[in-house]
C-alpha positions as semicolon CSV with decimal commas, in nm:
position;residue;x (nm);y (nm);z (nm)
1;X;4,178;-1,800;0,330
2;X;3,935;-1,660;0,560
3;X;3,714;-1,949;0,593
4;X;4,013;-2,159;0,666
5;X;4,109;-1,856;0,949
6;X;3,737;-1,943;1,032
7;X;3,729;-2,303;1,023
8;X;3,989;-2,280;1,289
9;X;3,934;-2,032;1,489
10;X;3,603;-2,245;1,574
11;X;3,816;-2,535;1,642
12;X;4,043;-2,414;1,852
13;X;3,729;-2,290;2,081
14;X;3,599;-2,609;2,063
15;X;3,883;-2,756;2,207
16;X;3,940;-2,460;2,494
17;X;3,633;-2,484;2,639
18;X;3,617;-2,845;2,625
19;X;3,934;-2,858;2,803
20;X;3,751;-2,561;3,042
21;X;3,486;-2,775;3,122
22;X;3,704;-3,040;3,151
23;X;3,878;-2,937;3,433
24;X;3,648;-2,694;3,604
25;X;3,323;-2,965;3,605
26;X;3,132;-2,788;3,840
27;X;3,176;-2,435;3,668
28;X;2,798;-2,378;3,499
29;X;2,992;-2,118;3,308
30;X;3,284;-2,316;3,207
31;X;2,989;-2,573;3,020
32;X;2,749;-2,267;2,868
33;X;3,073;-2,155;2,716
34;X;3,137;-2,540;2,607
35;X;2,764;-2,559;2,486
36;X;2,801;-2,195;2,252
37;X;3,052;-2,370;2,041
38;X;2,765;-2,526;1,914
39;X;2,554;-2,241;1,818
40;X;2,900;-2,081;1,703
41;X;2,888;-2,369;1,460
42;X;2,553;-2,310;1,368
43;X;2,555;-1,930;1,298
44;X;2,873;-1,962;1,111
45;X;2,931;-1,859;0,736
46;X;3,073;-2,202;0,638
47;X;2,969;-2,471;0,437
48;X;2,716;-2,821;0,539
49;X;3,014;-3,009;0,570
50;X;3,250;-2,786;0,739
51;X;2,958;-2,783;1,041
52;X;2,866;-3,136;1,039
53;X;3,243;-3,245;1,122
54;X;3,254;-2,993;1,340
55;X;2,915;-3,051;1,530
56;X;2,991;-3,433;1,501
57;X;3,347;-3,337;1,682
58;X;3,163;-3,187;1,951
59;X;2,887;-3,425;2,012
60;X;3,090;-3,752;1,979
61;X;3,363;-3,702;2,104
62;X;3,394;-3,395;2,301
63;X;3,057;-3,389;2,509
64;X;3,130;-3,762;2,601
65;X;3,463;-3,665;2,738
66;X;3,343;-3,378;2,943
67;X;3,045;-3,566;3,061
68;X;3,284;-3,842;3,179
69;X;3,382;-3,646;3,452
70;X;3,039;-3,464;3,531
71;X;2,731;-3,701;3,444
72;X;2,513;-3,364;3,498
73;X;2,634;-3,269;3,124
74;X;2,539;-3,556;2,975
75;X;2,169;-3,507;3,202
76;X;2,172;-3,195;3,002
77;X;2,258;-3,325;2,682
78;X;1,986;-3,614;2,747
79;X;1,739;-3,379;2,789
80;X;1,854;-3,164;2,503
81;X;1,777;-3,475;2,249
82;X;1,440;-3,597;2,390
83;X;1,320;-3,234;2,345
84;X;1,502;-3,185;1,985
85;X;1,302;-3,520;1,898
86;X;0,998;-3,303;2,089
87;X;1,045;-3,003;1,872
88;X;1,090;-3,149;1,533
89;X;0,763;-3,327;1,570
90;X;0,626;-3,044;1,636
91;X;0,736;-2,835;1,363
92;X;0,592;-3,058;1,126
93;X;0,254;-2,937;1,212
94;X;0,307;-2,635;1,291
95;X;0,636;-2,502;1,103
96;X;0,536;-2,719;0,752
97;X;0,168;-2,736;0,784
98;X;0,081;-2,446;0,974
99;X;-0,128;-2,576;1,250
100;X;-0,194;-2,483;1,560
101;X;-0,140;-2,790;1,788
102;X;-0,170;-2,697;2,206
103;X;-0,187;-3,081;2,270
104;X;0,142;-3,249;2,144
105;X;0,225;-3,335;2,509
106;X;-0,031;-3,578;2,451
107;X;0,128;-3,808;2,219
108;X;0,432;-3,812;2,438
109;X;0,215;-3,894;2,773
110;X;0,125;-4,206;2,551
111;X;0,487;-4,321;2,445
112;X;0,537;-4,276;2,770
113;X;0,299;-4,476;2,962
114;X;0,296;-4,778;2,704
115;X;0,621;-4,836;2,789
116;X;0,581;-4,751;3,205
117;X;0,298;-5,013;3,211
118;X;0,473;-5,254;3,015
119;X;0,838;-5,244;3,168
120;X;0,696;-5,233;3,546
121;X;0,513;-5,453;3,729
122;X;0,219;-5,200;3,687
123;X;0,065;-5,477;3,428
124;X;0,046;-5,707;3,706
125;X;-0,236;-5,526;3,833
126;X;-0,462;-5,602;3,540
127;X;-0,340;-5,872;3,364
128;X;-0,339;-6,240;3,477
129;X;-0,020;-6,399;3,588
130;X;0,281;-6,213;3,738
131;X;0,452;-6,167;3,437
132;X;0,578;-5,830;3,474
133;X;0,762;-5,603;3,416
134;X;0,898;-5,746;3,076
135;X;1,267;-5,746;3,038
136;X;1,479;-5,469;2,954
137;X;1,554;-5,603;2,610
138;X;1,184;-5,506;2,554
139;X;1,222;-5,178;2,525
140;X;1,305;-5,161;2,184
141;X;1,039;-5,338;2,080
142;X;0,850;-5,107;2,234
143;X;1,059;-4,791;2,140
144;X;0,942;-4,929;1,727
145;X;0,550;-5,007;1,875
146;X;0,552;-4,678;1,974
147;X;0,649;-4,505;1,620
148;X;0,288;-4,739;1,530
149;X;0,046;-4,578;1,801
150;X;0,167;-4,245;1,825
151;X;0,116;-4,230;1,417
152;X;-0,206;-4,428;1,479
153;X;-0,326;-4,212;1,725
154;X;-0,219;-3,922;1,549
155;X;-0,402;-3,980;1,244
156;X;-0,699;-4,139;1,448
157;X;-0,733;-3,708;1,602
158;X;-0,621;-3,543;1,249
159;X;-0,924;-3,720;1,088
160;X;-1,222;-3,576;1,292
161;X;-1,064;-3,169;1,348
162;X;-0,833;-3,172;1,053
163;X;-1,085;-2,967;0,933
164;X;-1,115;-2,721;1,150
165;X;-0,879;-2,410;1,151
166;X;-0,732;-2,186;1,387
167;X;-0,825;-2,095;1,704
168;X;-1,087;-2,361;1,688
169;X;-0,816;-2,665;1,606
170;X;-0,532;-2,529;1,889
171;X;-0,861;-2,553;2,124
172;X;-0,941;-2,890;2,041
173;X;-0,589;-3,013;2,075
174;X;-0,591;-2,869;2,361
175;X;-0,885;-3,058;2,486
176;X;-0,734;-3,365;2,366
177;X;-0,416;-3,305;2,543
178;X;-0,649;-3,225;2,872
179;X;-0,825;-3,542;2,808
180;X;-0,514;-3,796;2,767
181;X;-0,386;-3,647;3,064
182;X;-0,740;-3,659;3,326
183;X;-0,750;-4,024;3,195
184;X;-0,439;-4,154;3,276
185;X;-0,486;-3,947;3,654
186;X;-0,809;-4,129;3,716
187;X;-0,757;-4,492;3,533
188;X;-0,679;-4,627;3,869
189;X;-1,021;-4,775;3,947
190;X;-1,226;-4,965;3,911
191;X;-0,919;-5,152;3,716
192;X;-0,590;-5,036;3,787
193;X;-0,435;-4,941;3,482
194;X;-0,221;-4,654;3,493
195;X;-0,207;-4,572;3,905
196;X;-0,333;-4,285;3,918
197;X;-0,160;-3,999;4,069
198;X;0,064;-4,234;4,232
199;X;0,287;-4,288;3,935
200;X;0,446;-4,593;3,788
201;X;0,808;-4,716;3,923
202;X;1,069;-4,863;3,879
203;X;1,047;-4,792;3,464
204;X;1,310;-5,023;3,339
205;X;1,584;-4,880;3,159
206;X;1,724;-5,012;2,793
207;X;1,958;-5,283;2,818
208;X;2,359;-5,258;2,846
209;X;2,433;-5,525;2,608
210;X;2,840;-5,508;2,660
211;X;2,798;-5,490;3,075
212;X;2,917;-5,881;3,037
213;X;3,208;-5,789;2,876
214;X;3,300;-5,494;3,164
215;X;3,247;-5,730;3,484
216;X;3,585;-5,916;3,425
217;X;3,758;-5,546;3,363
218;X;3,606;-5,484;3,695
219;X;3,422;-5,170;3,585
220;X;3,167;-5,060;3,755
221;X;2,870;-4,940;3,500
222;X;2,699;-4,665;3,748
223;X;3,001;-4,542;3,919
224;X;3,181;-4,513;3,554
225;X;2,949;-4,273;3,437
226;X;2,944;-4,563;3,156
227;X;2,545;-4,585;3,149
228;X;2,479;-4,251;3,105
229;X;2,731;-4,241;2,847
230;X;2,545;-4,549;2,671
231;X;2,216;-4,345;2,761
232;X;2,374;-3,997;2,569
233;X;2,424;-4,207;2,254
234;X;2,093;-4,428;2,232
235;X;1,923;-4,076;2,211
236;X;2,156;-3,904;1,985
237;X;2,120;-4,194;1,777
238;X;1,720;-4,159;1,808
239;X;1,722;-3,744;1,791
240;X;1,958;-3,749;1,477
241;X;1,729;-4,070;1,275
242;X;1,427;-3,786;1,365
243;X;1,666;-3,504;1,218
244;X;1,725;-3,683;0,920
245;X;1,385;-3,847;0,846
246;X;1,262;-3,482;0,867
247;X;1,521;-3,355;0,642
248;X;1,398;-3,626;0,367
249;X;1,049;-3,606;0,423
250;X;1,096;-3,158;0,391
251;X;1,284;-3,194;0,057
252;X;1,017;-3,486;-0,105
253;X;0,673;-3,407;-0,261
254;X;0,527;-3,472;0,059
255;X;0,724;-3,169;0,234
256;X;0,671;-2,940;-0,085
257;X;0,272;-3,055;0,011
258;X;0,262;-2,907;0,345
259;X;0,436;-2,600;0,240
260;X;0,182;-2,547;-0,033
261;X;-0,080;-2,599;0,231
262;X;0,065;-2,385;0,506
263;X;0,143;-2,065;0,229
264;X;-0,254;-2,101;0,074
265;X;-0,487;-2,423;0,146
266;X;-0,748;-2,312;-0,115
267;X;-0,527;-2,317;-0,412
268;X;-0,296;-2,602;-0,298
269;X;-0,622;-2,798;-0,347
270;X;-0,664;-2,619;-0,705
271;X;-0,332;-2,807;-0,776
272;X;-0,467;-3,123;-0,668
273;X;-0,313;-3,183;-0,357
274;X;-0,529;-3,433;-0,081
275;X;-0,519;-3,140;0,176
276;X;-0,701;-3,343;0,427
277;X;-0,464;-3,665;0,367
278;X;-0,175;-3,447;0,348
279;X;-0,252;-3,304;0,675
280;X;-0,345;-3,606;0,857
281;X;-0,010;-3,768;0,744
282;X;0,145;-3,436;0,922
283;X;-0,042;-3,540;1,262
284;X;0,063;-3,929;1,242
285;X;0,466;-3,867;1,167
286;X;0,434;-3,601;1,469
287;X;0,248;-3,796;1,706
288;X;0,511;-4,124;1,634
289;X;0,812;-3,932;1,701
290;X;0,653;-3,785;1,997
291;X;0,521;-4,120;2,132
292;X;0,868;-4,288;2,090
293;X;1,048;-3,989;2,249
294;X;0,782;-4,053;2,542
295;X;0,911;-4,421;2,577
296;X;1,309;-4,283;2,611
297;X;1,174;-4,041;2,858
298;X;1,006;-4,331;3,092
299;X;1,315;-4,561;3,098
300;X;1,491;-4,220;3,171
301;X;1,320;-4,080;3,478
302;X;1,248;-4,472;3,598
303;X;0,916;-4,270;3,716
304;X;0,659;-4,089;3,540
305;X;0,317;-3,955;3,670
306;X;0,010;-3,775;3,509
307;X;0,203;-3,386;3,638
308;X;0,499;-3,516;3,367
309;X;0,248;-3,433;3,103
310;X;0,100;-3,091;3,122
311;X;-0,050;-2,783;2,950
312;X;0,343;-2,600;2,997
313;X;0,483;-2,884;2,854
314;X;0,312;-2,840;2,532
315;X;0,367;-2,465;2,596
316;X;0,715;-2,525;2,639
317;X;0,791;-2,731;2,329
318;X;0,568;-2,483;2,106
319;X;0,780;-2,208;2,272
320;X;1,086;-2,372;2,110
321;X;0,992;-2,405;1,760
322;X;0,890;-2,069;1,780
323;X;1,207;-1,969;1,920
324;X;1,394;-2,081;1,625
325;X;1,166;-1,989;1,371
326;X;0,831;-2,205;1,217
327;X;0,915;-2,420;0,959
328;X;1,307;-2,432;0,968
329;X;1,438;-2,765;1,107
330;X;1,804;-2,637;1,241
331;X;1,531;-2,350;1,414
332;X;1,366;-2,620;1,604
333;X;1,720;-2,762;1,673
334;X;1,847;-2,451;1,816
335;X;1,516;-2,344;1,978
336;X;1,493;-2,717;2,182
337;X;1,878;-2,689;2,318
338;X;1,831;-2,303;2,411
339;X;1,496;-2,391;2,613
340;X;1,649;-2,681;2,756
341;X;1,908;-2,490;2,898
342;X;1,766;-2,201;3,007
343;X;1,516;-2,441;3,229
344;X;1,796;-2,644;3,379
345;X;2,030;-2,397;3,448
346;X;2,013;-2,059;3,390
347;X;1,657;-1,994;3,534
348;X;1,770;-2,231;3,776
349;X;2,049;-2,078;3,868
350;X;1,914;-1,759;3,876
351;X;1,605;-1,852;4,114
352;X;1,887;-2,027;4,360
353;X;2,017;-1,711;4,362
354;X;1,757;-1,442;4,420
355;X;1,622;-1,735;4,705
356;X;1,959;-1,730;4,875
């Protein structure tokens, strides 16, 4: 009886602050108390699949509707999933494995600026022809290319400091991170690769594939809010196939491996465990989901520069899986949305109002 009492006290808060938000779009109140019926769903006593109706109630159907009338919502909840994507990457290596990485920023600069070069005319600058940018149907292409060099590259940096520890590792990724970012600010000359400082724009965005069928309804897809909408679901489609890849990956051999290693390296390798191998497989499934969250943050911003990429970033993203707690994967859930929002609107807020 009580968990029913529960079960529905939850829903009817979902529904009256989505009908707050609703109709007060511009409150920044009226959407935090929207956004805690999430984390009301999270902290609740109930079962798996009591929450996942409930958060699926929330984030399919109720978000969209509120974000229909204020497109800043859905901005937020953008955000939100490109830095859950962020997080979870992260956690592997830190949360599973236990490693110190200061230089995940790096694998996202990457995702990032394969798909800025690529899908702008940037390319034309180096490459023969005038053949770019490629078309927007490209980008998903590019968004699965990017899974391959993020995993490439991260197993390409696990191999040489993999076997460091420490201090000495979170310095070196660090360095790494440092060194990504200094290359893409100066590989402007003598060949223009990346611009420089300067940036690359216009990023093209992933492709509407129904905007044929809304010209004759005389909809129009920017003014309808209907891109961002289409936007909100491509990455909560991409942040919940991370979720759930995680999930598996956690609960197989391979998860039970980087637990082993993270609670004692020395006797995991008494059992027999490839510690090395095990770690370096840590790295690559990191770096890919990093690099392909990098290419859904370039079509996003349309812009993207070397400053996109720095130290705080990785700060920032560590600072969320620590927030929710090493090694669980709802904690790195929780920790990206609470981060997100306290950078784009309550410290926000707050410094508009001790300026004013």
């Amino acid at each position: 009886m009580r968990s029913k009492l529960m079960v529905a006290g939850l829903a009817a808060y979902i529904v009256a602050s989505s009908v707050l938000a609703f109709f007060l779009p511009r409150s920044v109140l009226a959407f935090l108390l929207f956004q805690a019926s999430l984390l009301l769903i999270y902290c609740a006593p109930a079962s798996s699949t009591v929450k996942s109706v409930l958060s699926a109630v929330v984030l399919v159907i109720a978000l969209p509707v509120v974000g229909w009338v204020n497109g800043y919502y859905l901005e937020v909840a953008i955000q939100i999933g490109i830095f859950v994507a962020l997080a979870v990457g992260l956690n592997i290596v830190v949360g599973f494995v236990g490693l110190l990485n200061l230089g995940f920023v790096a694998f996202y600069a990457i995702g990032a600026y394969l798909w800025a070069i690529f899908g702008s005319p940037q390319a034309n600058q180096f490459l023969p022809g005038d053949f770019f940018p490629l078309g927007s149907h490209w980008f998903f292409p590019f968004l699965v290319l990017s899974l391959g060099v993020g995993a490439l590259t991260g197993a390409l940096v696990g191999l040489p400091v993999l076997r460091l520890r420490g201090d000495y590792l979170a310095i070196v990724t660090l360095g790494f991170a440092e060194v990504v970012r200094a290359l893409v600010n100066n590989l402007d000359k003598p060949i223009n690769l990346t611009n420089g400082p300067r940036g690359i724009s216009p990023i093209q965005k992933p492709p509407l594939f129904f905007e044929p069928a809304l010209r004759p309804l005389g909809l129009d897809v920017e003014a309808a809010n209907i891109y961002p909408l289409y936007f909100y679901f491509l990455v909560l489609a991409f942040a919940l196939a991370v979720v759930l890849v995680t999930r598996r990956l956690e609960g197989s051999k391979i998860g039970r491996a980087w637990k082993a290693i993270r609670d004692d390296e020395i006797a995991a390798a008494a059992m027999g465990i490839p510690v090395v191998r095990m770690k370096v497989f840590a790295f690559a499934v990191g770096g890919a989901f990093a690099a392909a969250a990098g290419v859904i943050f370039a079509a996003k911003q349309v812009f993207i520069n070397p400053e996109s990429f720095t130290f705080m970033e990785s700060i920032g993203v560590l600072a969320m899986v620590i927030l929710g707690g090493m090694g669980s994967l709802p904690g790195a859930i929780f920790g990206a949305a609470v981060v997100t929002i306290l950078n784009l609107q309550l410290l926000k807020g707050l410094s508009l109002w001790l300026n004013s």
